[in-house]
Every structure is written in structure tokens, then in C-alpha cells.
C-alpha angles and dihedrals in degrees: 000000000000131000135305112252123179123224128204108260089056087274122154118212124205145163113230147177115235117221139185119236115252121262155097094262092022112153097153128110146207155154119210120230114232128255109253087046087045087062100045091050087052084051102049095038095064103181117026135201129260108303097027094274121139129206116243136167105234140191146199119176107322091328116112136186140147121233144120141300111214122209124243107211096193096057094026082234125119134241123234118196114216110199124227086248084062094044103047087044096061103030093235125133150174103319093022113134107230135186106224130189126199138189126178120248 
């Protein structure tokens, strides 16, 4: 992991593993924010949807989406899903480094 950097617009940047959730059928991918960006995006958000999540803009490469972040309760981090679309777009898979960058909706 390498540093937080802030970016105009209130985005965090930060540089990620993904990672495929754990199962017999998983298909489902993600990469976990880390914590001290965890914190800062707890402090912008403010309120948050059911669940905890909080809806963010996020970007990888020139890939760009909205969903949520969902929140891990036993390391305090969030989770951020990264859809197939987004992965085949941008060759990357379970394992893969990324640079992400996230803004809140």
C-alpha cells in the first residue's frame, strides 16, 4: 500500500490488492480500502445507507463506475466491489495491484 493523497474534488487515491471473496461458488470480487482511508471516508460521508455502505464514484485506470463501499466490521476497512465490466476493461484480476481512486456520491 502506498500513501493517501487527496485530490481536489475531496478524492482519495490509493493503491489496492483485489481480491475474490472467499467460497466454494465466489465470484465476487474486491479490493479493501485501507484503513486510514477507511477513516477519512467515515468522516466525509457523514450519514450512510442501510448497511453502512456508502455510495462513492470510483475509478481504476480509465474505468469508472458508482457503487458502494460496504463496511467490514472485524478490521474497521471497507470493501469495494469491482464488477467483472471493470475488471475485464482494464485486464486486471484476483491478486492484481490497482491504483483506485474514490470519491463519495
Amino acid at each position: 500500500m502506498t500513501g493517501l493523497s487527496m485530490l481536489p474534488e475531496q478524492s482519495l487515491s490509493f493503491e489496492a490488492e483485489i481480491w475474490l471473496y472467499p467460497g466454494e461458488k465466489a465470484s465476487w470480487h474486491f479490493i479493501t480500502v485501507p484503513t486510514e482511508v477507511s477513516r477519512q471516508i467515515r468522516f466525509f460521508a457523514g450519514k450512510t445507507n442501510g448497511f453502512g455502505s456508502i455510495r462513492v464514484r470510483a475509478q481504476i485506470v480509465a474505468t469508472r463506475w458508482e457503487t458502494s463501499l460496504f463496511p467490514d466490521k472485524a478490521s474497521g476497512c471497507y470493501f469495494l466491489p469491482v464488477k467483472a465490466m471493470v475488471r475485464k476493461a482494464e485486464r486486471i484480476t484476483t491478486g492484481d495491484w490497482v491504483s483506485v481512486e474514490l470519491s463519495i456520491v
